[in-house]
mmCIF file of the C-alpha atoms, coordinates in Angstrom:
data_MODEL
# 
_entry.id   MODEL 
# 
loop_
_atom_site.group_PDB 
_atom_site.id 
_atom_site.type_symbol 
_atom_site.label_atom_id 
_atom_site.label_alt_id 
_atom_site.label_comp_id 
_atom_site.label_asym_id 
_atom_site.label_entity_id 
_atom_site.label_seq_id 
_atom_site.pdbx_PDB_ins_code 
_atom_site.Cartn_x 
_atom_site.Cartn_y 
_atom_site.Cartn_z 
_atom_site.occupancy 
_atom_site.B_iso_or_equiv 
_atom_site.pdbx_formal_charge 
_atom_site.auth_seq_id 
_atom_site.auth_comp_id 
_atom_site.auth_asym_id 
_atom_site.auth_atom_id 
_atom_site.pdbx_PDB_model_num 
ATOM 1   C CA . UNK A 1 1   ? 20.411  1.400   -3.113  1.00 0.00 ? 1   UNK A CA 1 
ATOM 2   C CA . UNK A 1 2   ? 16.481  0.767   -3.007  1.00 0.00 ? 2   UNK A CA 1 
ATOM 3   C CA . UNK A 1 3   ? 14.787  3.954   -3.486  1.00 0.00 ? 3   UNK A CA 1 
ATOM 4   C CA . UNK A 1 4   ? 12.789  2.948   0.130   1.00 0.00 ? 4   UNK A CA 1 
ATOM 5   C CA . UNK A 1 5   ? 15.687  2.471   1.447   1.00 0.00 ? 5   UNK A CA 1 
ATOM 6   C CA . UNK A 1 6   ? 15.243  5.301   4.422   1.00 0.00 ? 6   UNK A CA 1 
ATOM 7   C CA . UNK A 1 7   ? 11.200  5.262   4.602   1.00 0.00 ? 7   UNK A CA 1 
ATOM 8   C CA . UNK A 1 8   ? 9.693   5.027   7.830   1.00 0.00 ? 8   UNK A CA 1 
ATOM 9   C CA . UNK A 1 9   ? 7.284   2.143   9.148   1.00 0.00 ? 9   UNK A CA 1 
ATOM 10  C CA . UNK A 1 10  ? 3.642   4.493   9.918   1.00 0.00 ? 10  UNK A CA 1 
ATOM 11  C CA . UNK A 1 11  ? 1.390   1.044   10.135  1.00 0.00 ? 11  UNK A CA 1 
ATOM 12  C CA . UNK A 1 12  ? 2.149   -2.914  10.682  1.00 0.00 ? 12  UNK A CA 1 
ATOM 13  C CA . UNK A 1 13  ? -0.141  -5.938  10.661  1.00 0.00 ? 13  UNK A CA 1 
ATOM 14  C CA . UNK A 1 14  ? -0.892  -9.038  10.047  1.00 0.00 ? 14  UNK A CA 1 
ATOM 15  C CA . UNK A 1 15  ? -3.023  -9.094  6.773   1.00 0.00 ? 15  UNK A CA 1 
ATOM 16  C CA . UNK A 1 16  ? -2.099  -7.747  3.323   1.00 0.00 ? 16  UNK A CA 1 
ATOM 17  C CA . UNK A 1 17  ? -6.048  -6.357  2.807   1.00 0.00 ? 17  UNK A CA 1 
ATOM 18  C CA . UNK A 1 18  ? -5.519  -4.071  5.847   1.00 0.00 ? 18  UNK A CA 1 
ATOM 19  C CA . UNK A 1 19  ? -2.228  -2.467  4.729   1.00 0.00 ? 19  UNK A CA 1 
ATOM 20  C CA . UNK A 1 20  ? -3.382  -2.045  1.470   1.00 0.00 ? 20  UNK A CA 1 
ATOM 21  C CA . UNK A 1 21  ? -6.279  0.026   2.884   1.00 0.00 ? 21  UNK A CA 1 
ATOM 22  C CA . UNK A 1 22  ? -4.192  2.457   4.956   1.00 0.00 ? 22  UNK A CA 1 
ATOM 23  C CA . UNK A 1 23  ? -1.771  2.647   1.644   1.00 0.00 ? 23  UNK A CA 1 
ATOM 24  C CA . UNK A 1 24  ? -4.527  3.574   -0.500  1.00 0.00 ? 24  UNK A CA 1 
ATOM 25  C CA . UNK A 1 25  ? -5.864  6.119   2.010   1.00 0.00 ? 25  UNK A CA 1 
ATOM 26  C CA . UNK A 1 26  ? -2.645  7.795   1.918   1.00 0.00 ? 26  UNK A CA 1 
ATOM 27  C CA . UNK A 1 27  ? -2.297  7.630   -1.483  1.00 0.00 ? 27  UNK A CA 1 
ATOM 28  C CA . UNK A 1 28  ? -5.902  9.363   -1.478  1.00 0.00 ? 28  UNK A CA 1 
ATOM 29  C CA . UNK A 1 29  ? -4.290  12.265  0.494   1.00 0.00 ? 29  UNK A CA 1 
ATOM 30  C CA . UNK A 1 30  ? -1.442  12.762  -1.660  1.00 0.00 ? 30  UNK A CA 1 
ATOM 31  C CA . UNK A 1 31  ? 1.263   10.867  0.162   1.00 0.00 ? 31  UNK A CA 1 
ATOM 32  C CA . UNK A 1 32  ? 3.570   8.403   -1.316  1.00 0.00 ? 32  UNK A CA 1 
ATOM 33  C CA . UNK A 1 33  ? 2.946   4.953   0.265   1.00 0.00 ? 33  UNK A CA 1 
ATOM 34  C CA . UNK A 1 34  ? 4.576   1.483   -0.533  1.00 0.00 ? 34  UNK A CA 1 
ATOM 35  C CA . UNK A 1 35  ? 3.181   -1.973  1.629   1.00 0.00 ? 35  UNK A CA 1 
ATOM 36  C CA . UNK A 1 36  ? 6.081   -4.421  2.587   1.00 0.00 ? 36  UNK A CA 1 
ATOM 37  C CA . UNK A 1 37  ? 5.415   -8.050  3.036   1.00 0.00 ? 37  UNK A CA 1 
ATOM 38  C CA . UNK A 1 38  ? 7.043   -10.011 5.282   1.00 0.00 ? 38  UNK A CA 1 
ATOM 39  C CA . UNK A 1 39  ? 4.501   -12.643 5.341   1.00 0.00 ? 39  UNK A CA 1 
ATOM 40  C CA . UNK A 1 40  ? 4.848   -16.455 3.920   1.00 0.00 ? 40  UNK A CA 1 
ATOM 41  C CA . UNK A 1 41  ? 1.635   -16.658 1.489   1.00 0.00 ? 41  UNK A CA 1 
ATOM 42  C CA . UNK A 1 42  ? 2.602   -20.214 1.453   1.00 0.00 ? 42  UNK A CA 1 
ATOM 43  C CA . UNK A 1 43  ? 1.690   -21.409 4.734   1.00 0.00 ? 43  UNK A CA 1 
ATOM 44  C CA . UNK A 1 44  ? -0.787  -17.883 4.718   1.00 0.00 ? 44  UNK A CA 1 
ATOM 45  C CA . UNK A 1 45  ? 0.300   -17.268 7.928   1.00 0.00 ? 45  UNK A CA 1 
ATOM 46  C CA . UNK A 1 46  ? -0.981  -13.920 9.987   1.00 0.00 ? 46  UNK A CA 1 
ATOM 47  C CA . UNK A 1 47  ? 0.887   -14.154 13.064  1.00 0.00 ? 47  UNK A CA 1 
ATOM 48  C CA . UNK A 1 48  ? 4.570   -13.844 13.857  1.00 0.00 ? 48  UNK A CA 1 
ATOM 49  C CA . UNK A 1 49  ? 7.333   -12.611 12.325  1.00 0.00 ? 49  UNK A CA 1 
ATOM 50  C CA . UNK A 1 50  ? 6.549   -13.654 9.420   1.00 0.00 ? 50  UNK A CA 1 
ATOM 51  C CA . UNK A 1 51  ? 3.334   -12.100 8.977   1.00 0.00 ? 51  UNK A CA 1 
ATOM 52  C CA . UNK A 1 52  ? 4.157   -8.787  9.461   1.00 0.00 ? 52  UNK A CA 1 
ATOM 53  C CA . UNK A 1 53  ? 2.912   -6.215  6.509   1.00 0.00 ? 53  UNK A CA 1 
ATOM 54  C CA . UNK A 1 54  ? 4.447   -2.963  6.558   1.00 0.00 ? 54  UNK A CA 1 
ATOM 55  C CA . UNK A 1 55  ? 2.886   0.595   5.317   1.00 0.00 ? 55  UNK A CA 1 
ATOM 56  C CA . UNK A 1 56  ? 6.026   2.578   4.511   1.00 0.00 ? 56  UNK A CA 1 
ATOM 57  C CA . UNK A 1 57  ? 6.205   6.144   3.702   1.00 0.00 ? 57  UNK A CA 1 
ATOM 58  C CA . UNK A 1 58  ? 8.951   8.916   2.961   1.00 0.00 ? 58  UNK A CA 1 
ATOM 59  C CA . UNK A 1 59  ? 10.602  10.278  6.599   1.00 0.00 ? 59  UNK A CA 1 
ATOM 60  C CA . UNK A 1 60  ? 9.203   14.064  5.438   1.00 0.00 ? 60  UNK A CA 1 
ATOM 61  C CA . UNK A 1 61  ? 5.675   12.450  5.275   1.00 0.00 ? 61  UNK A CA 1 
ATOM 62  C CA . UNK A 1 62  ? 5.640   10.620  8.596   1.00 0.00 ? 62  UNK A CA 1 
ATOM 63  C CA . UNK A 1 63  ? 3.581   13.073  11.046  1.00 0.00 ? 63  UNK A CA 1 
ATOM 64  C CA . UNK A 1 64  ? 1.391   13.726  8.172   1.00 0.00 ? 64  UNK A CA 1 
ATOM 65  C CA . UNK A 1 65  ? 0.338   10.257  7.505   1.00 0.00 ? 65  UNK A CA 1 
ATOM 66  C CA . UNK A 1 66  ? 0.284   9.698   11.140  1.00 0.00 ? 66  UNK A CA 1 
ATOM 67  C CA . UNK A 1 67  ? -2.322  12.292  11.441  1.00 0.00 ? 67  UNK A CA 1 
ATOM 68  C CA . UNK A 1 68  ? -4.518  10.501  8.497   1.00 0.00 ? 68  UNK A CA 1 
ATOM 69  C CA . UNK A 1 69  ? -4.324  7.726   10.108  1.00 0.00 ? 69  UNK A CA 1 
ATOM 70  C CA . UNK A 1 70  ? -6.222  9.031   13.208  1.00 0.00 ? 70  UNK A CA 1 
ATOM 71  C CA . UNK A 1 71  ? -8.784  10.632  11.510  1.00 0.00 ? 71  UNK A CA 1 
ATOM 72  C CA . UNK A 1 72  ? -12.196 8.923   11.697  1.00 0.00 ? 72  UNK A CA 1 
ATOM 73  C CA . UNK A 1 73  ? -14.947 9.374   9.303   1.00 0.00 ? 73  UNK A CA 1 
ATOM 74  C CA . UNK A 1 74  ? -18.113 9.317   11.027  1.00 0.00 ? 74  UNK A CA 1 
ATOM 75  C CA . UNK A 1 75  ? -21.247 6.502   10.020  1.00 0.00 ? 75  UNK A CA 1 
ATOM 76  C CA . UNK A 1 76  ? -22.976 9.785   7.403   1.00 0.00 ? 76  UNK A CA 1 
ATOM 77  C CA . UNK A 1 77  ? -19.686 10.375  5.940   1.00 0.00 ? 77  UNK A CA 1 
ATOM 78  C CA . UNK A 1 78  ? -18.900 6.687   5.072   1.00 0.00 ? 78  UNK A CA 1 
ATOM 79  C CA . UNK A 1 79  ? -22.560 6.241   3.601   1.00 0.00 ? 79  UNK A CA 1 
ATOM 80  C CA . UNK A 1 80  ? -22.035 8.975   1.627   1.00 0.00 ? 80  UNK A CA 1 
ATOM 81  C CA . UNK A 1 81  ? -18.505 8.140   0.204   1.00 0.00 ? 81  UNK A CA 1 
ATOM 82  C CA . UNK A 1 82  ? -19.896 4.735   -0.495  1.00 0.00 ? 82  UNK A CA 1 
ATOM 83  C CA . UNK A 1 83  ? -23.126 5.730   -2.259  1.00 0.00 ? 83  UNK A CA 1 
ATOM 84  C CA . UNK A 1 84  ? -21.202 8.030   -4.398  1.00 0.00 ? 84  UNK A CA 1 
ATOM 85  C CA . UNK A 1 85  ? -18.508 5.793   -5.428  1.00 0.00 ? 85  UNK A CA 1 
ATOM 86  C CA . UNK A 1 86  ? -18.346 4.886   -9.356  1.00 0.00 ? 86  UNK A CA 1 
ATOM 87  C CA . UNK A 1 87  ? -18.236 1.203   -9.654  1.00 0.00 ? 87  UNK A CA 1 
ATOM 88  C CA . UNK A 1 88  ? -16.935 1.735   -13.564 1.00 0.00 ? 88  UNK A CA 1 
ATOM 89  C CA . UNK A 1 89  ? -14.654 4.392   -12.265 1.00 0.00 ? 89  UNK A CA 1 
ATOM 90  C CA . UNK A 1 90  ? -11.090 3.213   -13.738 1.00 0.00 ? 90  UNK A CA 1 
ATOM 91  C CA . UNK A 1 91  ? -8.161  2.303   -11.401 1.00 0.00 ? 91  UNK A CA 1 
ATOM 92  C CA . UNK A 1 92  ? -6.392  5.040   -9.861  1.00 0.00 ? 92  UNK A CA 1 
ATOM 93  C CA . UNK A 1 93  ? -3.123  2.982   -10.999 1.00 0.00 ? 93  UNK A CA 1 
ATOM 94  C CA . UNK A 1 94  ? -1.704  1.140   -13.808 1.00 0.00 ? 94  UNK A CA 1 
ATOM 95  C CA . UNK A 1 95  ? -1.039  -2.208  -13.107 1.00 0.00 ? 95  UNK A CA 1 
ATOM 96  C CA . UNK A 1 96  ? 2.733   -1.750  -12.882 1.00 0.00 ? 96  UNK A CA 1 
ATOM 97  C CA . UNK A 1 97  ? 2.057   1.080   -10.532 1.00 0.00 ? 97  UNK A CA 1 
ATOM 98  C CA . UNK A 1 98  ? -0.221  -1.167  -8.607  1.00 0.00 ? 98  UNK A CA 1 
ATOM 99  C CA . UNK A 1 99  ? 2.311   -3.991  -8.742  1.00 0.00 ? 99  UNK A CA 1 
ATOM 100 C CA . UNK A 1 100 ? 5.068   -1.498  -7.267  1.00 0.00 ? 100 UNK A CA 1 
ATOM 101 C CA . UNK A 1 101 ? 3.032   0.031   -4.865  1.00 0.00 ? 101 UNK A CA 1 
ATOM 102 C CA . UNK A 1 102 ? 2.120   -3.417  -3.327  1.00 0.00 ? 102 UNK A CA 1 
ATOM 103 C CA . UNK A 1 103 ? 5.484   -4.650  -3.601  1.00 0.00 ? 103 UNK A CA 1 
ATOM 104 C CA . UNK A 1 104 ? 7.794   -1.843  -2.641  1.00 0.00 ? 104 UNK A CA 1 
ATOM 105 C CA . UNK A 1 105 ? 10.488  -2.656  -5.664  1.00 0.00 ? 105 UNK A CA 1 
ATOM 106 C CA . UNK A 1 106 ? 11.259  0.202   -7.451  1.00 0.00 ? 106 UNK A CA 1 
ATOM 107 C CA . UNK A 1 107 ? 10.645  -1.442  -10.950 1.00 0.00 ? 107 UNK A CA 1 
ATOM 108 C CA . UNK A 1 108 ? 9.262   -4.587  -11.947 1.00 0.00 ? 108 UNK A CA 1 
ATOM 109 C CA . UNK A 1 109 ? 9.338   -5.638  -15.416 1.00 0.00 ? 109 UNK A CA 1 
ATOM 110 C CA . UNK A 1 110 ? 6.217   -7.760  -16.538 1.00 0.00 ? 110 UNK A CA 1 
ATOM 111 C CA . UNK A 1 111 ? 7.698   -8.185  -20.699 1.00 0.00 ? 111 UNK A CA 1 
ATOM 112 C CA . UNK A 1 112 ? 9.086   -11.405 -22.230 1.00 0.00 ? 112 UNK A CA 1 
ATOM 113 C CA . UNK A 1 113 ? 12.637  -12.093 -21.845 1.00 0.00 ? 113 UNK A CA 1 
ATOM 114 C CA . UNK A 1 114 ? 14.722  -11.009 -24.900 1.00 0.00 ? 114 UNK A CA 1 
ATOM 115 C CA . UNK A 1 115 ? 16.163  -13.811 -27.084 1.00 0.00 ? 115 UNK A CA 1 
ATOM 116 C CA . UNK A 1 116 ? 19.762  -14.718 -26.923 1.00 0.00 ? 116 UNK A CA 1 
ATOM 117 C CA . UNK A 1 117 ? 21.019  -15.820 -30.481 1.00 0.00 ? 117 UNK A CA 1 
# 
């Protein structure tokens, strides 16, 4: 059983750079957020069923992110954030975690194969 097995759909779109924004914002507020991808990156398609990008989170964190999501930060507050923002700050995530996050698998496994004798 996939531990997102019972999250809730809060966001859907057609672009991968817009669900990654609302995941990080929730991930900013302290919720647990994964993106789904339904999309076919070969033909980069952004229409359709299969474009659709899913922000997923937790059923006990729906109304919650919900409410994030309809907060707007006004033109001062986005200046500020902006103009304060480390450009050498580090990433909030590992790249595993990153990988996960984007992905929605509950482990991926980026190491060399063992060898079989």
């Amino acid at each position: 059983m996939s531990t997102y097995e019972n999250w809730v759909p809060v966001f859907s779109t057609g672009t991968d750079y817009e669900a990654d924004m609302v995941r990080d914002r929730l991930d900013d507020a302290g919720l647990p957020a994964v993106v789904l991808t339904k999309r076919d990156h070969a033909f980069n398609l952004n229409v359709g069923d299969l474009a659709n990008v899913i922000v997923l989170v937790p059923p006990e964190n729906v109304e919650e992110a919900r409410e994030i999501m309809q907060q707007r930060l006004t033109d001062e507050e986005l200046e500020k954030a902006a103009l304060s923002a480390d450009p050498n700050a580090p990433d909030a995530h590992s790249p595993e975690q990153q990988s996960r996050l984007d992905s929605g698998h509950d482990r991926i496994d980026f190491s060399a194969p063992d060898d079989e004798d």
